[in-house]
C-alpha positions in Angstrom: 67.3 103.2 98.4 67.2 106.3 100.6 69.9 106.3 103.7 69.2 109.3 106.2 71.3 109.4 109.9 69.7 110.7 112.5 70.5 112.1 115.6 70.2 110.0 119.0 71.4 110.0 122.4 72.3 106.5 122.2 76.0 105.3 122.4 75.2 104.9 118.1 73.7 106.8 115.8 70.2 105.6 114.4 70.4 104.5 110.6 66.8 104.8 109.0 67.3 102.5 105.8 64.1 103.4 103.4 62.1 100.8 102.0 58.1 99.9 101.5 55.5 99.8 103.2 57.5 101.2 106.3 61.3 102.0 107.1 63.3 99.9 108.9 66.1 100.6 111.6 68.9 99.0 112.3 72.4 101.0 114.2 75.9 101.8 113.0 79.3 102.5 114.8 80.8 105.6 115.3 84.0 107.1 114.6 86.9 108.2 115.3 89.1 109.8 113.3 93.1 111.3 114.3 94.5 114.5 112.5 98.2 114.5 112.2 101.1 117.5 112.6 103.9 116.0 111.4 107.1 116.4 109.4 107.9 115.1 106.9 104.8 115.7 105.5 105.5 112.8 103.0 105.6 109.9 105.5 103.5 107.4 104.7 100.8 106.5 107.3 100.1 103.2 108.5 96.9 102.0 110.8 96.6 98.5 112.0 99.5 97.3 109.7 97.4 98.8 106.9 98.5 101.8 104.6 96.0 104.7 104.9 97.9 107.5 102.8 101.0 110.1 103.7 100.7 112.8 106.1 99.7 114.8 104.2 95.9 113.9 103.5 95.0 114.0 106.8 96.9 117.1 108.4 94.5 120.0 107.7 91.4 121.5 110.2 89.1 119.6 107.0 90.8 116.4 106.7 91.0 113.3 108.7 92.0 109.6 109.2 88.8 107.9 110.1 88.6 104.1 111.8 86.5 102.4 114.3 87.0 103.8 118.2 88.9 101.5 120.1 93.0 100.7 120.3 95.0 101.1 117.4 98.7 100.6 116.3 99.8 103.8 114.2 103.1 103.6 112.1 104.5 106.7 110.3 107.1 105.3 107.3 109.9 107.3 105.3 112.6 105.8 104.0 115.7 107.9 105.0 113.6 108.6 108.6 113.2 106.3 111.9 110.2 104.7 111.9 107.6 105.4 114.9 105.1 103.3 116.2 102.8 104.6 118.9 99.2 102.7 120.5 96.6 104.9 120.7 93.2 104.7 121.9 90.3 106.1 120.5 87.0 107.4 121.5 83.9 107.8 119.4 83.3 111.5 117.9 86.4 112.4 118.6 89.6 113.5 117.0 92.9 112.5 118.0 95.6 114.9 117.6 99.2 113.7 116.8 102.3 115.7 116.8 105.7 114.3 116.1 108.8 115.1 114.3 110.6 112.3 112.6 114.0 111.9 113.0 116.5 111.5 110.2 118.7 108.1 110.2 122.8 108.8 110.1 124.6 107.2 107.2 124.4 103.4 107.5 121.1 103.2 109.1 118.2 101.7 107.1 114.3 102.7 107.9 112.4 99.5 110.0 109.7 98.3 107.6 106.0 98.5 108.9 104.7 95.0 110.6 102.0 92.9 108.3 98.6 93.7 109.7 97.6 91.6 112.4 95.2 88.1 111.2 91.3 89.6 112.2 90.0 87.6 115.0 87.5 84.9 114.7 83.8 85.8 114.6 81.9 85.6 118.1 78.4 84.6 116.5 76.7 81.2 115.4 74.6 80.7 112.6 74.3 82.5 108.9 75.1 86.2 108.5 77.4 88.5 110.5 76.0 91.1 113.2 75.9 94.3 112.5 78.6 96.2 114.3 77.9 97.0 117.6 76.0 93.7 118.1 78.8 91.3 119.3 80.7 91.5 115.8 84.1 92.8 116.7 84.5 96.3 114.5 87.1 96.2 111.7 90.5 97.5 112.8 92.5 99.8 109.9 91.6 102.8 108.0 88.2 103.3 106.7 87.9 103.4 103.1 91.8 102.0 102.1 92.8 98.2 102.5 95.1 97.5 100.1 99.0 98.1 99.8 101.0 101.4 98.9 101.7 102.1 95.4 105.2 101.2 95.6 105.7 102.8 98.7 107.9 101.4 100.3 109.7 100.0 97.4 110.0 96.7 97.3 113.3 95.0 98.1 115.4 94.8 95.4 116.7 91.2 94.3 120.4 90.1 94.6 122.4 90.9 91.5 122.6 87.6 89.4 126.0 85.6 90.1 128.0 84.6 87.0 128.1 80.9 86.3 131.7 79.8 86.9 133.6 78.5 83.8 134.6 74.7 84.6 137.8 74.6 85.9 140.2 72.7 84.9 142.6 73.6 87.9 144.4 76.4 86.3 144.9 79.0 88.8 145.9 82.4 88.4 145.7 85.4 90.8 143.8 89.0 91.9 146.2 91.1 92.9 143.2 93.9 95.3 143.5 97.2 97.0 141.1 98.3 99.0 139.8 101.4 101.0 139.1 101.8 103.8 141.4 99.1 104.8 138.5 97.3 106.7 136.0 96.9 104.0 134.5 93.7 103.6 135.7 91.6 100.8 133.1 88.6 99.5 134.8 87.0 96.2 131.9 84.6 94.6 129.6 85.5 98.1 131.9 84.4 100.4 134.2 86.4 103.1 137.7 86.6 102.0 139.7 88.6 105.4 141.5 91.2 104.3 145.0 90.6 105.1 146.7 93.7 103.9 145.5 97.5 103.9 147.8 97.9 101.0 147.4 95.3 98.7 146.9 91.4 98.5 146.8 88.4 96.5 144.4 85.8 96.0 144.4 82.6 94.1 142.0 81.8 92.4 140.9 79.1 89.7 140.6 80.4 86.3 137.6 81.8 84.7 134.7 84.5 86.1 134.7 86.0 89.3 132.4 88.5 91.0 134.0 90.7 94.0 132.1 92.8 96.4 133.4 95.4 98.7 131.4 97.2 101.6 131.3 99.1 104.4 128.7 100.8 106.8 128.3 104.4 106.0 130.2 103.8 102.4 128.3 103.4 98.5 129.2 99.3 98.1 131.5 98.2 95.1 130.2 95.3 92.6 132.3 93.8 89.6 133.3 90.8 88.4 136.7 90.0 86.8 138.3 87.6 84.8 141.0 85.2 86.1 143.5 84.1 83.8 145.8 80.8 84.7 149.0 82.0 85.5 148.4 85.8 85.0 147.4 88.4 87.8 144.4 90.7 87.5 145.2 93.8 89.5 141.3 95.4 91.1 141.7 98.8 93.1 138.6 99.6 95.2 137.9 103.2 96.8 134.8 103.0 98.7 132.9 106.7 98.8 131.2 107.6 101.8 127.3 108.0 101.6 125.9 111.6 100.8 
C-alpha cells in the first residue's frame, strides 16, 4: 500500500493512504523534534520517563530527537554526573535546541535515578477504535520510535551481599578486638550499628560462631568481611578506610 505526504496549509499534514477504486485521506500529527549540545556526550537521554538514547545520537545538524509537539519532561542521566530535569514545550516543525553542561558529583554523592514514566491518560472517546491523532485522542508522550528500557543503563541496583547464617549458639562468648579509620566510621556487626567507642581500638563481645562486620564512611571505598568468633579467644580486625578516587 502506497503512503505519499503532502503538503498543506492546515495545522497537519494531509496523508493520502492508496487503495482501490479511489484514495482515501485521513490527517497525521506533526513533530517536533529537540537537538541537544551537551557534555558528556554519553548521558543518557530520557523523554517522558522514557529512555530515547545518549547524547550523542541526537547532537549533530542531521540528527534529532523526534516526539509529539506539546510539554515534555526531559532528563539527561550519567552516573558519576547530577542529574537535570528541565519542562519544555514544543511546537510543531520545530527544533528545540538544548545546551547544558553537566556537572560532576564530589565524592559521596550518588546520581538521582530518572522518575518511571508517567501512567497515559484515559481515552476521551466512546465506542470501538481509537481517533486518529489530532481528533480528540490525546498524542503519545515519549520519544518516537524507542519505548522500552536502557540496555543496562543505568545499572541496576545491585543486591545486598548475602548474610552468613549464624552458628547456634550455645552462649559461649568470645571477643573482636577492632580498629578503625577514620575514627568516625560506621560500624554495623551482623547489620546493626555498633557506636564506636574508641578511635584507637575496642572490644566487643560477642557469641561464638560467624560474624559479618561492615565499616563505612561518606567519601571512603566501604569495608566487608566476616570473622570468626571463638569462645573465650579475641579476634583482632584493623580497618583503614581509603578515600574514593
Amino acid at each position: 500500500m502506497a503512503l505519499t505526504l503532502a503538503s498543506s496549509s492546515f495545522s497537519e499534514a494531509q496523508v493520502v493512504v492508496g487503495g482501490y477504486p479511489y484514495p482515501m485521506y485521513r490527517y497525521a500529527a506533526r513533530d517536533a523534534a529537540i537537538r541537544f549540545d551537551v557534555k558528556p556526550d554519553k548521558a543518557a537521554v530520557y523523554l517522558d520517563g522514557y529512555y530515547a538514547g545518549v547524547v550523542d545520537d541526537f547532537n549533530s545538524w542531521y540528527q534529532r530527537l523526534y516526539t509529539s509537539p506539546g510539554p515534555h519532561e526531559l532528563t539527561l542521566y550519567l552516573d558519576g554526573y547530577r542529574t537535570y530535569t528541565e519542562h519544555v514545550y514544543l511546537t510543531p516543525d520545530n527544533t528545540f535546541k538544548l545546551h547544558f553542561r553537566l556537572e560532576r558529583l564530589v565524592a559521596g554523592e550518588v546520581s538521582e535515578r530518572p522518575s518511571a514514566p508517567a501512567p497515559p491518560p484515559p481515552p476521551q472517546y466512546q465506542g470501538q477504535g481509537a481517533p486518529l491523532p489530532g481528533q480528540g485522542a490525546p498524542l503519545p508522550r515519549g520519544p518516537y520510535g524507542r519505548r522500552g528500557p536502557p540496555p543496562n543503563y543505568p545499572p541496576a541496583p545491585q543486591a545486598p551481599p548475602a548474610q552468613p547464617e549464624a552458628a547456634p549458639s550455645n552462649g559461649a562468648r568470645g571477643t573482636l578486638s577492632l580498629s578503625v579509620q577514620p575514627g568516625d566510621a560506621e560500624v554495623l556487626v551482623d547489620g546493626s550499628p555498633w557506636r564506636v567507642q574508641s578511635p584507637d581500638r575496642q572490644l566487643i563481645e560477642l557469641p561464638e560462631g560467624p560474624h559479618n562486620v561492615q565499616v563505612r564512611k561518606s567519601g571512603y571505598v566501604g569495608y566487608l568481611t566476616d570473622v570468626q568468633i571463638h569462645a573465650g579467644q579475641t579476634t583482632t580486625l584493623d580497618v583503614r578506610l581509603k578515600t574514593q578516587p
